[in-house]
N, C-alpha and C positions, 0 to 999 in steps of 0.2 A: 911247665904246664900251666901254672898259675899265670905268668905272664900271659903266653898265648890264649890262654880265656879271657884273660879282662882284654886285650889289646881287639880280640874278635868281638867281643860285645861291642867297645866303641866304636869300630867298625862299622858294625851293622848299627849303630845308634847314628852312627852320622850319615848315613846312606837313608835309614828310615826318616830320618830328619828333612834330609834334601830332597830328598824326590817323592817321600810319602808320612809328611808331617799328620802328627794324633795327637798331640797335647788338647785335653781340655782341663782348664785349671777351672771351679770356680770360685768367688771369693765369697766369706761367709758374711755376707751383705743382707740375710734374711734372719726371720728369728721370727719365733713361735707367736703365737698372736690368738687370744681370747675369741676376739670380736671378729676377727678378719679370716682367721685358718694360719695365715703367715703375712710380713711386714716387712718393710727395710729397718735395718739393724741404723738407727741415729747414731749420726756422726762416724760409721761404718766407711771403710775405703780398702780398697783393692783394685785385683787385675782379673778380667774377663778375658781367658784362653781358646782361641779354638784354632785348627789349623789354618782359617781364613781370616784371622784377625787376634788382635793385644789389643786393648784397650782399657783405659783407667776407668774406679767407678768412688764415686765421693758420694753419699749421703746426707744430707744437712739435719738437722737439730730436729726437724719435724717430721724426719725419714720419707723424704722425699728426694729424689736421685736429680739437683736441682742448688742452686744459688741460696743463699741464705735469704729469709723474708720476710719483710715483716707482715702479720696478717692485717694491720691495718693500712688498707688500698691508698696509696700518693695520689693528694688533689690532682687533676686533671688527666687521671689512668682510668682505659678501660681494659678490665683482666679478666684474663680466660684460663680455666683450666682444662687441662689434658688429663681424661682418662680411659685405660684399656690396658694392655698385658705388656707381653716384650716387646710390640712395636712402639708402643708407646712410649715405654720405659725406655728405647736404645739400645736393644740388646745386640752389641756387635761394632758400636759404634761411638766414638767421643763424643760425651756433653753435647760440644758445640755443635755435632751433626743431628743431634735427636731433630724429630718432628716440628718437637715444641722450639726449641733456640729457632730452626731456621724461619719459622712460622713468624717468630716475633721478630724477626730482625725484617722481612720482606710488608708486615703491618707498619712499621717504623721507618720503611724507607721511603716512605713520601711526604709532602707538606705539613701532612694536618697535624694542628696543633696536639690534639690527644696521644700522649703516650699508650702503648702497647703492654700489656705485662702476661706471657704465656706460661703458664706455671705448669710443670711435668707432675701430674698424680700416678702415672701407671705401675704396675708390680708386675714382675714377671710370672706369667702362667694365671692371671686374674680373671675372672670372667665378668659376667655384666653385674652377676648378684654382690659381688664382694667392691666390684667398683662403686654400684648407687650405695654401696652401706661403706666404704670410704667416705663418699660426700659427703653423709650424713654426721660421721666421726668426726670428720676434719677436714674435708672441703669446703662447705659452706660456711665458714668459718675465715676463709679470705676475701670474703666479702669478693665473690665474684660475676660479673656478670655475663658471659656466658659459658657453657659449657662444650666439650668437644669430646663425644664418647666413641671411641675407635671400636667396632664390630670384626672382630676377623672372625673365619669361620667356624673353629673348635670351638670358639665361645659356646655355641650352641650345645656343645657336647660336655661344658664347663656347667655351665647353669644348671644341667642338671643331675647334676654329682655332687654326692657326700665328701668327694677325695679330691685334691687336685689332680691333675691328668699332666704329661709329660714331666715329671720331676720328682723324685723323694718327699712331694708338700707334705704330703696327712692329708687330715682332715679340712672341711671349711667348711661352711656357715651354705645355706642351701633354700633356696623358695620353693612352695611347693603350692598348683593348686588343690585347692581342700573342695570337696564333696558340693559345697555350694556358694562353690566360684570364687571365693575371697581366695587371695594372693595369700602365702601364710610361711613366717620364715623357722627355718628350722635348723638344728646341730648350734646353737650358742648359750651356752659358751662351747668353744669350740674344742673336742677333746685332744690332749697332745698326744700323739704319735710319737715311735720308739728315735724315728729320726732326729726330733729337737729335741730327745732327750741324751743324746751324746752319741746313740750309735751309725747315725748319718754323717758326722761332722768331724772337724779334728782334735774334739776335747773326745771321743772316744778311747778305745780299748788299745794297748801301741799297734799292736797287729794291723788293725784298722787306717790307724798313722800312716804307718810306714806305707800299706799300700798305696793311702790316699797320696802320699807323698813322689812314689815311685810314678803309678800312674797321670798325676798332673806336671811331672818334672822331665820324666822322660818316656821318650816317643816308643822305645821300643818294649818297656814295659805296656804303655797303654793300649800298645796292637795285639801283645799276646791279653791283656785284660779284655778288649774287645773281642779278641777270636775266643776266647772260653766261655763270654758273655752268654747264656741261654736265649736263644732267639725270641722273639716276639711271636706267639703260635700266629700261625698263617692266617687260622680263621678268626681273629681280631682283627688285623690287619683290614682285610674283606669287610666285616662290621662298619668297622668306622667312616671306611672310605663309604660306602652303602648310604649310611647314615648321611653324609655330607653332601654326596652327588647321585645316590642311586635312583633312578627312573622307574623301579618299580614301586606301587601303592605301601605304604608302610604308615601303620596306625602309631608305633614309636616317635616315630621321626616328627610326625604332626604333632606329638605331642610336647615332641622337644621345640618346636617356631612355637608352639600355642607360649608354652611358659617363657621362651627368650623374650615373646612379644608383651607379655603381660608385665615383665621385669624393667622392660625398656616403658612401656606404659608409665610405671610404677615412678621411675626416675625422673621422667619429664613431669609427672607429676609435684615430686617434693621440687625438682627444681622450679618450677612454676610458684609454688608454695612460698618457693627466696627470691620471687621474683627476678629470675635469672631464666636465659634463653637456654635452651639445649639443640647442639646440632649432632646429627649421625653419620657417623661416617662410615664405609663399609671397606675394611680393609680385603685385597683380593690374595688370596694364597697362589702360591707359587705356580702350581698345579693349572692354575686359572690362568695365567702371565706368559708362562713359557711352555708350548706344546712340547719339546722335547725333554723338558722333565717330568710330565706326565705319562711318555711315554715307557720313562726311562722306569720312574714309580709301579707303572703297570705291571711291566713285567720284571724288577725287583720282587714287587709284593705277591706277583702271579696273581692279580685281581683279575675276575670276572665278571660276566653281567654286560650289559648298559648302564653307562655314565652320562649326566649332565650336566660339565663343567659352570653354567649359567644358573643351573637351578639356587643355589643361594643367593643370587641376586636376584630373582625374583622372587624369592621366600621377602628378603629384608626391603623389599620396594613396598610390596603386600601389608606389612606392617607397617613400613612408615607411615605409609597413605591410610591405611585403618584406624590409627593410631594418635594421626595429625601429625606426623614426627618430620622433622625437616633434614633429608637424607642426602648425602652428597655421596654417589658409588664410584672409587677410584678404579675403577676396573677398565674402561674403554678406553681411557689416556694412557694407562699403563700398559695397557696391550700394545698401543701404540709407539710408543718410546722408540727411540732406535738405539737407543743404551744398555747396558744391564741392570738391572733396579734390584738385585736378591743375591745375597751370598747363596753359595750352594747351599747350605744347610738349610734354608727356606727365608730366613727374617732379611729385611732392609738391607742394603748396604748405602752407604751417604746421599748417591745419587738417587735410588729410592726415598730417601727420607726429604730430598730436594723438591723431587718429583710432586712428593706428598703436601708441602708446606704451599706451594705456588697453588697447588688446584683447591686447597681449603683457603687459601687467601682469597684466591680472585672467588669462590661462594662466597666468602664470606662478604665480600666486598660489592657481589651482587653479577658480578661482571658474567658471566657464566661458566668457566673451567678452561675450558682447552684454549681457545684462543688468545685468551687474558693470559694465562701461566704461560703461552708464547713457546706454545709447543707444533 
């Protein structure tokens, strides 16, 4: 009988494997953070699991998911850095495929004398607020000059939260405006949460282990963990999407562009301050990219209402131009594509991240987008 159960599990372990893989491992690459809410864990390394992808993830000295560097800039380099959340950071994808690597190799593939140097700041699940107080920390600090701040759309719903949103973070650090109009930052130091105190992670309780262990190692632990998971109530679900593309008047939602705008203000301002350029960039959600996984979402989530898939890109054009902000929106070439540019689960996959580095090269090079990246 004991034979017969384990030989049925493996069974069904290598069936759930082939035809309906769930692994998500993730590697403990973050760590609690005062100033920021959460950090890359320095000189941290591991393996990012998801059923769409393995990929390694290495840390350097400065906790930056990125090539070792020195912070003082090599005569004849002009450097940039990358900042924004998991597209930024790569999530899903090798080093070599992030943003930033293919960005710097396509600034370097031509004559000019000037070396290129594109340096990755992003954290996974960061919004704008945590990114300009990055810079502040330890961005400017590589003596850079320009900057490259990646907007996706949750951002909006990141800026203005005490918690981080999609992951175990905690807590973070949070702007808020005050009564008469000054920007005003708040939650720092930032409080720790029960997760980076060990009950998130694998220095927890064994119980904890073992599951975390069963669940990222094998597939058919992780679907019955999934199938027991308590769902996400409906009417969140509705909220947020609402929040992001809904067409009816909402005095929230206005309030949430006012402060993403003020925040983004705020950055190009200190970077102004280092004399250093800042360009924006508007990364487009899946949602936005691909009609049939919008459609698919809709009626997943059973949303209702009117939607305006465009309406964030005319929120973030509104601000750039209010603002003076110099805005490159990756949305109309990527609609374009005749590739797939997104793992199902929503973020990049390489040729998205290809996609991405051509259309910020040729702005950045003046040329104007589509044509120039030879799409």
């Amino acid at each position: 009988m004991l034979f017969a159960l384990v030989a049925g599990l493996l069974l069904c372990e290598g069936l759930v494997a082939l035809f309906h893989p769930q692994l998500f491992a993730r590697p403990d690459l973050w760590q609690f953070d005062r100033q920021l809410g959460w950090s890359h864990l320095p000189g941290g390394g591991g393996r990012l699991v998801k059923p769409e992808f393995d990929v390694g993830y290495e840390i350097n000295a400065a906790g930056l998911r990125e090539r070792e560097i020195e912070r003082r800039k090599p005569a004849g380099t002009r450097r940039l850095l990358v900042f924004g959340d998991s597209f930024a950071e790569g999530w899903g994808v090798e080093v070599e495929h992030t943003i930033g690597r293919r960005l710097e190799d396509l600034l370097n593939a031509g004559t000019s004398p000037v070396r290129h140097e594109v340096l990755n700041f992003g954290v996974a699940g960061y919004g704008t607020d945590q990114e300009l107080l990055l810079f502040d920390l330890l961005g400017r600090h590589y003596d850079p000059d320009a900057l490259l701040v990646f907007f996706y759309v949750n951002d909006l719903i990141n800026n203005q939260s005490p918690r981080g949103i999609g992951a175990e973070r905690g807590f973070k650090p949070q702007f808020t405006i005050t009564p008469s109009g000054d920007l005003e930052l708040r939650g720092v130091p930032v409080r720790e949460s029960a997760f980076w105190q060990g009950s998130g992670r694998s220095t927890g309780p064994w119980p904890h282990r073992l599951r975390r262990y069963l669940v990222s190692s094998w597939h058919l632990a992780a679907l019955v963990n999934k199938s027991l998971a308590p769902p996400l109530p409906q009417g969140q679900r509705q909220l947020y999407y609402e929040a992001l593309y809904g067409t009816a008047p909402d005095s929230r939602t206005r309030r949430m562009w006012e402060l993403s705008g003020r925040v983004l203000e705020e950055f190009a301002a200190r970077a102004a301050a280092a004399a250093v350029d800042l360009h924006l960039i508007y990364v487009p959600a899946i949602v936005q990219v691909e009609e049939a996984n919008w459609r698919t979402k809709r009626k997943l989530h059973g949303l209702v209402g009117d939607f305006d898939l465009d309406k964030p890109n005319r929120e973030i054009a509104r601000l750039a131009e209010g603002y003076g902000l110099d805005l490159l929106d990756l949305t109309p070439a990527f609609r374009q594509s005749q590739v797939r540019l997104y793992y199902d689960e929503s973020h990049w996959n390489p040729a998205g991240h290809q996609l991405a580095a051509e259309l910020v090269a040729a702005h950045l090079k003046g040329d104007g987008g589509r044509d120039a990246a030879g799409l």
